[in-house]
N, C-alpha and C positions, 0 to 999 in steps of 0.2 A: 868182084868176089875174091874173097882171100885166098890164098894159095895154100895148097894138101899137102905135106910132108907124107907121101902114100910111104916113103921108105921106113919114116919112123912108124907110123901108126901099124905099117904090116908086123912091126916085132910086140908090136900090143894088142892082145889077147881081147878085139871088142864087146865078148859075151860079159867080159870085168867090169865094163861100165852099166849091163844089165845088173847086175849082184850088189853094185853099188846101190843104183837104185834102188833096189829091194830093199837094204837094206836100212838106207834114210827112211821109207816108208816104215817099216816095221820096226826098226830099231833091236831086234833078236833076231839070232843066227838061226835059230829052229823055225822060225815063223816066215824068212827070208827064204829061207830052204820049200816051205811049204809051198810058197808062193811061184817060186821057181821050178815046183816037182821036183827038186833034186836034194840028195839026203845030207845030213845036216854036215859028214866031214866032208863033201867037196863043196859046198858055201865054207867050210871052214878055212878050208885050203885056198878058195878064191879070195878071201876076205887077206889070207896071210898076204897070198901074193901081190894084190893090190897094196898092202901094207909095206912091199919092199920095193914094189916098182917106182913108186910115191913117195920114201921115204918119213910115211906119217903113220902113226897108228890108225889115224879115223875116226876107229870108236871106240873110247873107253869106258870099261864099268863104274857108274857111280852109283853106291848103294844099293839096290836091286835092278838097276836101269842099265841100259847102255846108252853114252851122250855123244855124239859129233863133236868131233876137234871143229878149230876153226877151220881148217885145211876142210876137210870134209863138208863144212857148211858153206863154204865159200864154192867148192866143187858141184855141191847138188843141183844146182841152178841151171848152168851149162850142161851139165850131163842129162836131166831131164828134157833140159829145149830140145838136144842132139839125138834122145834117142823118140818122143813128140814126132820131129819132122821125120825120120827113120820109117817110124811106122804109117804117118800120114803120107809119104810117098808107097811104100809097097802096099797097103792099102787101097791107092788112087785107081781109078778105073774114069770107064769114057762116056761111064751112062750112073744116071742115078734113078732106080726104078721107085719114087716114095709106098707104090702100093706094096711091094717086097721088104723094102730096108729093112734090116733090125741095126739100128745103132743106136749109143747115148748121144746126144747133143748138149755137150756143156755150156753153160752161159753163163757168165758174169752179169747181175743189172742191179741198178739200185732201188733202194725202196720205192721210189714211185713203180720202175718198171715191173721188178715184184708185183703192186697190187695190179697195173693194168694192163703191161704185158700179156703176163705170163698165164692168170685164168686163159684167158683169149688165145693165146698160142696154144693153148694145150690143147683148146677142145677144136682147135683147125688140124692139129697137128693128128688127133686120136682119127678125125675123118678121113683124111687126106695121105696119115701115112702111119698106121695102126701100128706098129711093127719097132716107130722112135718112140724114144725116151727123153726126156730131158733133168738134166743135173744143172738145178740153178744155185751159183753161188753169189753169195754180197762183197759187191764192191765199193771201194769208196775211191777218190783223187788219188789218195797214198798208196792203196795198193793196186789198181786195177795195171799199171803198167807192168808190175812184175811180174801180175797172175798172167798175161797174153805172152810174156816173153818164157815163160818156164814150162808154156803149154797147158797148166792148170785150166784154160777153158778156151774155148773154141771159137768163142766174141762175147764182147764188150759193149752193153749196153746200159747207157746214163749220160749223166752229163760229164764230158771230158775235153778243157779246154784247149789243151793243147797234144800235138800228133807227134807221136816218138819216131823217131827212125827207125824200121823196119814195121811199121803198123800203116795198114789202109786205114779206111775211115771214112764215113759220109755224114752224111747231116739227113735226121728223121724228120724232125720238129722242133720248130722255138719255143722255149719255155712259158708258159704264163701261170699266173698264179690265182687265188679266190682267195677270198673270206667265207670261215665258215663259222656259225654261231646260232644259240638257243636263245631266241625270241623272248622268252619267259622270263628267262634270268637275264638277258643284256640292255632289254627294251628297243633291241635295234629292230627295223627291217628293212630288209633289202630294196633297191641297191643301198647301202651305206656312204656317205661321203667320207672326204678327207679329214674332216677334222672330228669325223665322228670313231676314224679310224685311228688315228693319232692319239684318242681320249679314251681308246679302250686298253684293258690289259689284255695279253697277247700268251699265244702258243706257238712254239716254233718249232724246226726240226733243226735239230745241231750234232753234229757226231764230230765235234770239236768239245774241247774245257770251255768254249766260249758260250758261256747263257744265251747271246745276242741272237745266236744261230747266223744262217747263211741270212734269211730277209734281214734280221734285226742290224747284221754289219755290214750288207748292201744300204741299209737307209742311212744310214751313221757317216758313211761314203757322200751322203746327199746332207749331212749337218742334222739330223734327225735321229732322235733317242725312240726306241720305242719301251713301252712300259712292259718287259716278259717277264712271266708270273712262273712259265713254265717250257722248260726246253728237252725234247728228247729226240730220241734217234731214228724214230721209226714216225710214221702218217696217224696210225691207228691209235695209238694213246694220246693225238693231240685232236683228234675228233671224238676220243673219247671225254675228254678234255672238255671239250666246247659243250658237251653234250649235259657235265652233268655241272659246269662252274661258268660263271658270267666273262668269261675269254672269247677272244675271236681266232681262232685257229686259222693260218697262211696254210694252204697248200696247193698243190698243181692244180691246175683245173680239171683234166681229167681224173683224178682222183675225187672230187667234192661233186663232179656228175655224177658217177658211181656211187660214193661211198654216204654222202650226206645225206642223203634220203634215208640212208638204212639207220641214221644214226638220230633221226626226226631235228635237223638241220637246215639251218636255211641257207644260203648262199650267194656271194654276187663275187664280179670280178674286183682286185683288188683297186682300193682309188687312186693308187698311186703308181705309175708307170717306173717297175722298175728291168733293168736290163740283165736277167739271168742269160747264163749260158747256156746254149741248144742241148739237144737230145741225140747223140750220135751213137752209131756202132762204128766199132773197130777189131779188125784182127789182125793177127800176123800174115806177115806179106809170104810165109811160106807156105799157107794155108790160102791163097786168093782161088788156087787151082783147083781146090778138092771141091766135086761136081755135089756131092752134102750137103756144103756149106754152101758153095752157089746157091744150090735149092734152095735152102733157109734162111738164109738171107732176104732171101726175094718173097718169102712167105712172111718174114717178120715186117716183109714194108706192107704187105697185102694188110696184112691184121692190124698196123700202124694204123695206114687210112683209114679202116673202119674204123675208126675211134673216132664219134667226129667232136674236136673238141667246142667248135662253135656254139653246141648246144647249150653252152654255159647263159646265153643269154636269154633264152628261153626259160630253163631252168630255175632263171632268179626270178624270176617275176612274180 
């Protein structure tokens, strides 16, 4: 653990790094103030003196706004992680009662976990512990590491290949994938083979510049082009996709249980065996203790399992 300069830190004023806060969040000294219950000249006064401890302005006006120096945007990060565990420690207790709780539960998950998660979480969660809330934000590769390090959310769930230092981490479930497509328009039915796969045009999900998406540059990896007509970011507009244009939409399998029916789809697993990345949660290792998150954690594997994705072979028949 790295060592406290408790000498220096005792001659600075820690309530300074709440005000800071407030005010990256709000970006106005009157709305910082509101935020804080305290009236608009001593956030005034707190802003100055932070401004001479610091040697930076902070935050200057630009045209009707006020904007963050770099100093200040390089600062917000740190100071948010710092005062995150702050609160997560005086908060901690030895019991977690879920039929009592009243708290938010933030999560980060990606659009799969979105669709299949998160109904499912919710409605264990309304039974079991009437009282949480949950605050789901989208993650992708790029940002999920900074959102668990600035305390932005509580865990991380999706697919994330590799474990940063200072983050837990387990493994939910291995990836797989389906085809999903309208019989009418493709002539296909399920199961589909490989070359019938290979000879259709395609729907992916990409939240890159790359058309090819995640499937199309995993296959390109194996010497294989596929034909994509259409690439986006989200599950729902590529089964909407399939539903109403002669494409074959890739997406998780538990998603194509779910969703394809609703979308009058048909489905099989995909022909081609390829190797995605698992389905992990992660959080900050300064959070492993808060009796919360133990709980819900242990509720998001319960709601996992029930998902069984086996049923995909059933499904396709």
């Amino acid at each position: 653990m790295d060592n406290i300069d408790h000498f220096n830190l005792r001659s600075f004023d820690l309530n300074l790094m709440i005000a800071f806060d407030a005010m990256m969040q709000e970006m106005s000294v009157t709305k910082a103030a509101e935020k804080l219950r305290i009236g608009q000249s001593a956030m005034s006064h707190n802003l100055s003196t932070l401004r001479m401890l610091l040697a930076d302005e902070l935050f200057v006006r630009v045209g009707q706004k006020m904007q963050p120096t770099a100093k200040a945007r390089a600062l917000a990060g740190p100071v948010r992680t710092a005062l995150s565990q702050a609160q997560n420690a005086l908060q901690a207790t030895d019991c977690f009662d879920p039929a009592k709780a009243e708290r938010v539960f933030r999560l980060g998950v990606t659009g799969e976990m979105e669709m299949i998660l998160l109904p499912e979480l919710v409605r264990h969660l309304q039974r079991e512990a009437p009282g949480t809330k949950i605050l789901s934000r989208s993650i992708t590769t790029d940002t999920v590491d900074t959102m668990i390090n600035n305390g932005e959310i509580d865990l991380a769930i999706g697919c994330k290949t590799q474990l940063q230092t200072g983050h837990h981490g387990e493994l939910l479930f291995n990836s797989e994938v389906a085809c999903c497509f309208n019989p009418e328009l493709t002539g296909l039915s399920a199961p589909i083979t490989r070359a019938q796969y290979l000879a259709s045009r395609h729907a992916v999900l990409s939240q890159t510049e790359n058309v090819a998406g995640c499937v199309g540059a995993a296959l390109q990896g194996l010497g294989i082009d596929l034909n994509v007509v259409m690439a986006a970011p989200d599950f729902m507009p590529l089964l909407a996709a399939a539903r109403n244009a002669p494409v074959v939409a890739t997406v998780p399998c538990r998603i194509a249980i779910q969703y394809a029916p609703l979308f009058g789809l048909s489905f099989c697993p995909m022909p081609i065996d390829i190797g995605f990345p698992p389905v992990t949660m992660n959080w900050a290792v300064w959070t492993d203790k808060d009796v919360g998150l133990v709980w819900l954690r242990d509720q998001i594997r319960g709601v996992i399992d029930s998902i069984d994705p086996n049923r995909i072979v059933l499904a396709a028949e």
